[in-house]
N, C-alpha and C positions, 0 to 999 in steps of 0.2 A: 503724730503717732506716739512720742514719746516725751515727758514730762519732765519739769524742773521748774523751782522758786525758787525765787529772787527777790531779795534783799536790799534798800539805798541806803547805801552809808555817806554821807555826805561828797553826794552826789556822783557815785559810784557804785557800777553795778556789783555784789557779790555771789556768786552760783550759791545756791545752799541745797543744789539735790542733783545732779547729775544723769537727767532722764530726758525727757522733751521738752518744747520750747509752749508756753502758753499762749491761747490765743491773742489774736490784737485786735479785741470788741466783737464779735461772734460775727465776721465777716465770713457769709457763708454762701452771699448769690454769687452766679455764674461772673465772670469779670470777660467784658468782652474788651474789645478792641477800643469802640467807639466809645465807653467812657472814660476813655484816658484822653479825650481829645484834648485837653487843655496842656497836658505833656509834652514839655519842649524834648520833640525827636532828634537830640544831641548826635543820635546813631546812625541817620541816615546821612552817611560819609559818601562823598567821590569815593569811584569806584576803583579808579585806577589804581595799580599796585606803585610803591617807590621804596623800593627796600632802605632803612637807615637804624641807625645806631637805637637802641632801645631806649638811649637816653635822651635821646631828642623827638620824644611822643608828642603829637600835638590833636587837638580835639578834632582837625581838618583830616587825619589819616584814616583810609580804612579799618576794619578788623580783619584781617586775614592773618592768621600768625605761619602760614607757611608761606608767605612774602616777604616773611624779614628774617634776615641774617642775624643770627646769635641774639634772639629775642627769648626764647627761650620760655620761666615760669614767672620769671621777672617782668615780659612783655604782658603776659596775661593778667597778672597781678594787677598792675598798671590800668590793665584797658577794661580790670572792673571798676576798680575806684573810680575811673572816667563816670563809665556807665551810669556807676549809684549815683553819685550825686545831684545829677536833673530829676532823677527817681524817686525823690527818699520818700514818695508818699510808700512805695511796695515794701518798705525795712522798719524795722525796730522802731517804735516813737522812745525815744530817752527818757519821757517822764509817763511811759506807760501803769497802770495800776496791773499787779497781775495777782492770776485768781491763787487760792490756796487750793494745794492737792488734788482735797476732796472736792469744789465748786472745778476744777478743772478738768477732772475727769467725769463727772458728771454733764458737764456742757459737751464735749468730745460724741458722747452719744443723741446729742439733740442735732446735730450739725447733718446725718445725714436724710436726707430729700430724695425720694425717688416713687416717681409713676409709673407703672407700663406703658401707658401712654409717650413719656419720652421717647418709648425707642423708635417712633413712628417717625421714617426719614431713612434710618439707618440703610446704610446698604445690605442688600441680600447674601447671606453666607457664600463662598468661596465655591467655584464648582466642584472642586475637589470632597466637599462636607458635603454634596448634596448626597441626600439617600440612593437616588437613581443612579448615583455616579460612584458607588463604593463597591471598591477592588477594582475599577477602570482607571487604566493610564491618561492621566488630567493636566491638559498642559497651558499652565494657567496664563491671563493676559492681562499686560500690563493697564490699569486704568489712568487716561492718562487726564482726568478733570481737577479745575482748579479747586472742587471740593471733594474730601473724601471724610466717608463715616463707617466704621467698621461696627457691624449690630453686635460688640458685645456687651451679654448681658450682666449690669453693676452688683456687685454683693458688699456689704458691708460688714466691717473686722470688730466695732462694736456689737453687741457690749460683751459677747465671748472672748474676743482675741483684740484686745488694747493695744498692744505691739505688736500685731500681726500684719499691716500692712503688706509686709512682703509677702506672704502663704497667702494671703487674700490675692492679691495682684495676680499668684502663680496660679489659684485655683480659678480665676475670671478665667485667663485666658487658657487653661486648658481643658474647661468647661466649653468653650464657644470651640476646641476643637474634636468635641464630640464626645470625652471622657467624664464619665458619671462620677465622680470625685467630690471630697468636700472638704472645706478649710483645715479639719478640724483631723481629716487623715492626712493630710499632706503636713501637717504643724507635729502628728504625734508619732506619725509612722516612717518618714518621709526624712523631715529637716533636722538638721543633724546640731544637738543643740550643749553650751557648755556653764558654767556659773562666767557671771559678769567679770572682765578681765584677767579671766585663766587664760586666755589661749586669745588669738585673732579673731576678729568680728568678720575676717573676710573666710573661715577658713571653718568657721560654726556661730550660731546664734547665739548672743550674750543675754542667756536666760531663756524662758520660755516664752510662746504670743502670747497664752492664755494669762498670763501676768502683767500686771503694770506698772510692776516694779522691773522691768526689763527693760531691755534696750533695742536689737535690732541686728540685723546682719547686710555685707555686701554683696555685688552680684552673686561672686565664685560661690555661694553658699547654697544662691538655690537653685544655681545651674546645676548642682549636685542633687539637690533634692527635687527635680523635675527629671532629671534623666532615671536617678533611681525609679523614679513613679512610672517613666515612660518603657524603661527596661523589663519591669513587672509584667506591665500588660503588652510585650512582646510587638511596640509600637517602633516603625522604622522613623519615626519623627525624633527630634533633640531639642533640646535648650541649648542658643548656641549665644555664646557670650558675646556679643557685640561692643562693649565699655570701650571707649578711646573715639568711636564715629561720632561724626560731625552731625549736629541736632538736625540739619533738615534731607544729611541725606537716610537717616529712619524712613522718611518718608517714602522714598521708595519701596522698605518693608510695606508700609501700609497700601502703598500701590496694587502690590500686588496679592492682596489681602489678609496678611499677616499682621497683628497686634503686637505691639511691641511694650514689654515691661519695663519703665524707666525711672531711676533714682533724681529726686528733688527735694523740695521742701514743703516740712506740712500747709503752710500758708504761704499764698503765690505774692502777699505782701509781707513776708519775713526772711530776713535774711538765714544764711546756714548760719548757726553760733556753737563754736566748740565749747562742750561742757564740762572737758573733765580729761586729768595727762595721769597715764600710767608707764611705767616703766613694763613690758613682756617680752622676756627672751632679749635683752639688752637694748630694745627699740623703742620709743618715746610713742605710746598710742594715745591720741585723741580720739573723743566722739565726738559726732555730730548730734549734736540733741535733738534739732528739729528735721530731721532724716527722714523722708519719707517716699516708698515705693507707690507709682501707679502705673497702669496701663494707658499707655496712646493708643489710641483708636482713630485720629481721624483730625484734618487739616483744613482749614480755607484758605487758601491764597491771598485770595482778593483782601476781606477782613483780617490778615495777620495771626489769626487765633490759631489755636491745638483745641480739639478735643481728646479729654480725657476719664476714664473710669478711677472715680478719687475714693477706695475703701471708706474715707470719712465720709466722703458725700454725698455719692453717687454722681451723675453725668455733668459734667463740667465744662465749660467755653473758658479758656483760658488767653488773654495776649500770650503770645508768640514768643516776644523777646524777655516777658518777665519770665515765661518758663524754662525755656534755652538757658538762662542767667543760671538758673538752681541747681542745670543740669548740668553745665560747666561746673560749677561748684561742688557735685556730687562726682568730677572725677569721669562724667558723661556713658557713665552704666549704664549699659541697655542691655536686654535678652529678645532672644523672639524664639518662639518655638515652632520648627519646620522639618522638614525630613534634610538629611546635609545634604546631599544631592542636589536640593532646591535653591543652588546659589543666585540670590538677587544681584543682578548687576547693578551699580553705584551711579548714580548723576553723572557724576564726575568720569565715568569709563565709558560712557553709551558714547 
């Protein structure tokens, strides 16, 4: 979603533009599961919890971080580094070539793929959207298969809105919730937007989507500009922040057919790379260069995988644990848009 070149100075990377992260060779089919098969699964740990010291990690321990005692940001730090390194095909190659500006935002537009034909499989809209079923009290049920696909329908943030990933992601899913909306009022009417580090990225947009010289904003940004839009049209539904939950209990959002808008990384083999420290309001801000919002739709159990609505690329099969990784790294920001009244109950409560 967002761009930056890069410089080797013997044998050292130097940022020279502070936007997004370039591709790594126009990796752009679906990544399922099964072609990772050669991937030593480092991560399928015993399951048993044994709380101990953060200092004494070992590759044999689960991941649970509310198992261990005084583990903290220190334990998580830790138990990525684990993770990356059986992985490093999905991160950075060191002696990548990367493209200039112009060749990189020109490719950005050829990346996305989509048929209507994809959407054939999808699950049937929510009974609550169906037309027969509007202004009736709708008391939705849980689906409880080891595969879920929520039909919504993919838009792409090229070539209008370059940094737009997140107005895109916002206006997928509140289009699939019945509202005739379009990126492009949600980005000019809607999201609340500032020059690039005035102000917090979590709190307004640093710059505008329709620019590529921009950068991007966090949840609280369009939880704000989703309820605005929802307030308008006099809608008992909300954007409800969800950022801090655990990646698979979303799923139960999608159970019970809610689409969930979640913060990762543009490419599912690059890692997050901070591009650039500002001092605002006496606080040390970083970006994330390769920031980027999509919509979860939909899970396999069995296969491991997420599907997702990818702004760049339309409908996507993604491994499971590489995308979890991104979203942990992203701080685990999720939205979903639902009337509040419609509390989902968590895995973990039932």
């Amino acid at each position: 979603m967002k761009k930056k070149r890069t410089e080797r100075l013997k044998g050292t990377v130097v940022w020279m533009a502070v936007f997004a992260i370039a591709l790594s060779g126009g990796y752009s089919e679906n990544v399922h599961a099964e072609q990772r098969e050669d991937v030593e699964k480092e991560t399928d740990y015993e399951s048993e919890p044994h709380p101990v010291d953060v200092f004494e990690v070992t590759p044999e321990m689960p991941y649970e971080e509310k198992q261990y005692d005084g583990g903290g940001e220190l334990w998580e730090e830790l138990r990525r580094e684990e993770w990356r390194e059986p992985h490093e095909e999905y991160f950075e190659d060191p002696d990548q070539e990367y493209f200039e500006d112009s060749e990189w935002e020109e490719s950005q537009e050829f990346l996305w793929s989509f048929d209507e034909s994809e959407m054939e499989g999808a699950d049937p809209k929510r009974a609550d959207l169906l037309e027969e079923n509007q202004g009736k009290t709708v008391i939705l049920e849980k689906n409880l298969s080891d595969q879920i696909w929520i039909g919504v329908y993919p838009l792409a943030q090229y070539p209008e809105f370059p940094t737009g990933c997140e107005v895109t992601s916002l206006t997928m899913v509140l289009n699939y919730e019945g509202f005739d909306v379009t990126i492009g009022e949600i980005a000019d009417t809607y999201l609340k937007k500032i020059e690039p580090t005035t102000g917090s990225y979590r709190e307004a947009f640093w710059g505008d989507p329709r620019s590529s010289e921009s950068f991007g904003c966090f949840a609280p940004v369009i939880v704000d500009a989703a309820n605005k839009y929802l307030e308008d049209q006099n809608s008992d539904k909300r954007a409800i922040d969800l950022t801090g939950t655990e990646f698979e209990e979303l799923y139960e959002e999608l159970r019970y057919g809610y689409p969930v808008l979640v913060w990762g990384s543009m490419d599912i083999d690059w890692d997050i790379v901070d591009v650039g420290s500002w001092e605002i309001d006496g606080e040390t801000v970083v970006w994330p260069g390769n920031e980027h919002c999509m919509v979860l739709t939909g899970f396999d159990l069995e296969n491991d995988t997420v599907r997702v609505c990818d702004p760049l690329r339309g409908i996507m099969v993604y491994d499971r644990e590489a995308f979890e990784y991104h979203y942990i790294e992203m701080e685990r920001q999720a939205i979903v848009i639902r009337a509040e009244e419609d509390e989902i109950p968590l895995a973990s409560q039932e």
